[in-house]
N, C-alpha and C positions, 0 to 999 in steps of 0.2 A: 504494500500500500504506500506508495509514494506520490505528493501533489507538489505542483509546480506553484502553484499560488496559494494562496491565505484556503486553509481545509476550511470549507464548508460545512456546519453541523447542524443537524436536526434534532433541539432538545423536546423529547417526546414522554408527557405522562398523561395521566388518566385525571380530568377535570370533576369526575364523580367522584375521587378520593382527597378530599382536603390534602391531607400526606404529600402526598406524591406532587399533587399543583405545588403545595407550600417549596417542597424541597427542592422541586424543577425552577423556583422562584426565585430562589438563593442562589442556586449553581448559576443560573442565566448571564449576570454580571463578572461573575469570575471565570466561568467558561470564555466569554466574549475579550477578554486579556490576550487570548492566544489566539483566536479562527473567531469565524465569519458566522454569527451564531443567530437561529432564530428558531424559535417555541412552537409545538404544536398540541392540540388534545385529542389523545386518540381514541378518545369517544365521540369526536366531534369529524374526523376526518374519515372518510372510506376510501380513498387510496392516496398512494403514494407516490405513483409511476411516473408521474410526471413530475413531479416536484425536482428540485436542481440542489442534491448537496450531497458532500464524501461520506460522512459519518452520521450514521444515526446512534444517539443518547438516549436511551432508554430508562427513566424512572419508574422502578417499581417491580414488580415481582416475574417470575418466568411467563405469566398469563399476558402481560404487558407486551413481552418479549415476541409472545405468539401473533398476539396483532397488529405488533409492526411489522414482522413478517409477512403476512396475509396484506395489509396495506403497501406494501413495496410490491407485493406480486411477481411478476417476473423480471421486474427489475429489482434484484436485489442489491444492494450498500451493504460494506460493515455496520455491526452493530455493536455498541459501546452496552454492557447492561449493569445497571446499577441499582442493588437489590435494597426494595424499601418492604419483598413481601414477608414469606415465612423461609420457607425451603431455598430456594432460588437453587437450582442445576446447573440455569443458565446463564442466571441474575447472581452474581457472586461476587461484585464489587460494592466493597462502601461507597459511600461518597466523597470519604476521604483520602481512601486508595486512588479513585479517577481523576480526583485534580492532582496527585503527585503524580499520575502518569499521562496528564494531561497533555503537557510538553511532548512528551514522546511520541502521541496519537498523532496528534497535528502536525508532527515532523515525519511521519509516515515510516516510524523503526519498529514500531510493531508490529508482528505480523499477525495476517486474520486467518485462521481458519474455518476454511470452507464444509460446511457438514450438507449429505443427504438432503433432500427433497423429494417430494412424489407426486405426483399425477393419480387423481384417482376421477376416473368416471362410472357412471350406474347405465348400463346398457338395455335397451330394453326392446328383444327383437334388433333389428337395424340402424337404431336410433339412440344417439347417447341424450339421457333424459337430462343429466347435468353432469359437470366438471367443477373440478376442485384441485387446487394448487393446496398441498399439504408438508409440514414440518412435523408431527407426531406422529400421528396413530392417522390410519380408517378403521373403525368399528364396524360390526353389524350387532344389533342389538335386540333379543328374542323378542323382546316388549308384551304388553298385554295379548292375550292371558297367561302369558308365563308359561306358553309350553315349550319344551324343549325343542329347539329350532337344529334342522338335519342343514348342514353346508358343504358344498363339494368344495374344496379346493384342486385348482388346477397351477401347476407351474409351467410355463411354455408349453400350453393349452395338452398337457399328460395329468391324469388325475392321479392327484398324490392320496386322498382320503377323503370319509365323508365323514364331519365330525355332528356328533350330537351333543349339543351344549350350548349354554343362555348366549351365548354371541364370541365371536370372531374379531380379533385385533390382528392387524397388517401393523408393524411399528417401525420406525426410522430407529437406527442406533440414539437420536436426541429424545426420541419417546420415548424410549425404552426405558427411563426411568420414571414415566410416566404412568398410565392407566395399566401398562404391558407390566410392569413391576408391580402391582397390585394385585394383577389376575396371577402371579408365579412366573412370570416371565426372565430373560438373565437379563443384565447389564450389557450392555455392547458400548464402546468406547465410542465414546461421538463421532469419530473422525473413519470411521469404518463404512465399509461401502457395501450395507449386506440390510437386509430385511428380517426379523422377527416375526414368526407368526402363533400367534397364543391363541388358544382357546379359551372360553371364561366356563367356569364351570361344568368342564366335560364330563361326560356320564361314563365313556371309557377312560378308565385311571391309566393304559396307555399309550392316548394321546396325551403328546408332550409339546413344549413348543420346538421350533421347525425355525432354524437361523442358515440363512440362502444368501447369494447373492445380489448385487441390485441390480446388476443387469440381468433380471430374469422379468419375465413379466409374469402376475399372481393374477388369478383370475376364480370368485368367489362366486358361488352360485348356490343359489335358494331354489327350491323347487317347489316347497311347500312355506311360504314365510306365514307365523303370525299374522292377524289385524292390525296389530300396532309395532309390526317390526320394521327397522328400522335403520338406516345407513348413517352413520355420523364420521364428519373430516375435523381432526383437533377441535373436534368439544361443539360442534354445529351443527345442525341435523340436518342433511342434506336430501333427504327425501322419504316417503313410505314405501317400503318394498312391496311388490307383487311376484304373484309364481311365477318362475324361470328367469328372473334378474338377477343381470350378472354384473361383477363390482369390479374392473379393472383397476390393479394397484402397479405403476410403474415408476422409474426412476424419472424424475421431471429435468428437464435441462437448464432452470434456475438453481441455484444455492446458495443455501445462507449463510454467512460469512461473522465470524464471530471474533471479535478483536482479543485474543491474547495478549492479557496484560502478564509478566512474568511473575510468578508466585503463585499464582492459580492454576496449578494443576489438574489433571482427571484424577488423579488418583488421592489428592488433597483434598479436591471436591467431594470425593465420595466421604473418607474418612472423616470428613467436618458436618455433612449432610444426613449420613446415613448412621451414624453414632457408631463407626468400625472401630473408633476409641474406648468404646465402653460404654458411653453415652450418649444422646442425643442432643445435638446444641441447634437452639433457636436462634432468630435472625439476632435478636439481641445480645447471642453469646452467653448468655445462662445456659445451665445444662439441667436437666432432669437424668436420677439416679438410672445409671443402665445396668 
């Protein structure tokens, strides 16, 4: 990430959280010391794509992070994240870490790493019913009435299984610690170029999750869905399923770009996040006994 002139930034928080305005309020003047700096709210804006600048500043928690993502679309910028939520995976700088490495950003020495993306569409017969530009997960989700939902999966259209169970996750290595780690899913290093795929609640205890490549193309098929079953892309519900709807999950040709400030490791990240210390440490850095 290297610029020729004054780095352009986009300081980006969420105007429904006092927090997060308050704090993106404060940063604004001491941000603009070094680069070309202007405010956004990302409850207020629905895309990004056009908009003109190097780095986006993201105030607020991994949720934050998700929808600036989705708002840059296929245009994606680094992203700077600066965690005001609980967890933060992705959100894992203070705000006193980003201005000591604020310099650095704007002199273009850090480097960004580029994680995963997916393309997911819902097929229906001939006809792609919608699209969705994704950085976590696609679900399929049994929904009312709760009966156990049968799913084919296909990997470069070869049928790998037909799972029975409350719904199906497709995850990016950055989801992965997401919804996919919830349902038993593993870890995958952000920077990994491969797909997870979890069951939620399989009725066979030897279905397992199923970790591929990303240049494969996944292809989920319902035969028999639920009333109220259902497609979701990172946390959105994307449509109602009907019988023989097929979910196309592949590698998209954007990616999101994640600025590497040095000290924040993956493997830092887990043991500060995940309490591989012994204990759990909240964003405030209290711990609760492990």
């Amino acid at each position: 990430m290297t610029h020729s002139t004054a780095t352009r930034i986009l300081l980006l928080s969420s105007g429904s959280r006092p927090e997060m305005a308050a704090e993106a309020a404060r940063l604004l003047p001491l941000v603009a010391r070094f680069a070309s700096v202007e405010a956004a709210d990302l409850d207020a804006v629905t895309s990004l794509e056009h908009v003109e600048f190097d780095v986006a500043v993201v105030v607020g928690g991994d949720g934050s992070i998700l929808r600036a993502a989705h708002h840059m679309g296929r245009r994606q910028r680094p992203v700077v994240a600066i965690n005001l939520g609980k967890l933060g995976f992705l959100a894992d700088l203070s705000p006193d870490e980003f201005l000591a490495q604020l310099p650095a950003i704007c002199s273009g020495t850090v480097p960004v790493v580029e994680h995963l993306m997916f393309d997911c569409q819902l097929l229906r017969g001939d006809r792609v019913v919608c699209r969705q530009l994704g950085l976590n997960e696609a679900v399929i989700f049994a929904g009312p009435p709760f009966a156990i939902l049968q799913v084919d999966l296909y990997v470069d259209a070869e049928l790998v299984t037909t799972y029975s169970c409350d719904g199906l996750i497709v995850s990016t290595p950055v989801g992965s610690t997401a919804h996919s780690l919830s349902a038993g899913g593993p870890i995958l290093r952000k920077d990994l170029q491969a797909f997870v795929v979890v069951p939620i609640s399989p009725h066979t205890l030897t279905n397992r999750p199923v970790v591929d490549s990303a240049d494969r193309i996944y292809e989920l098929v319902v035969p028999r869905p639920n009333a109220g079953s259902t497609l979701v892309c990172d946390g959105k519900v994307l449509a109602n399923l009907e019988p023989g709807d097929r979910i196309r999950v592949q590698r998209a040709d954007a990616r999101f770009g994640l600025v590497a400030v040095p000290g924040h490791s993956y493997y830092r990240t887990l043991r500060d996040k995940l309490g591989w210390s012994g204990n759990f440490r909240l964003n405030d850095g209290k711990r609760t006994p492990g």
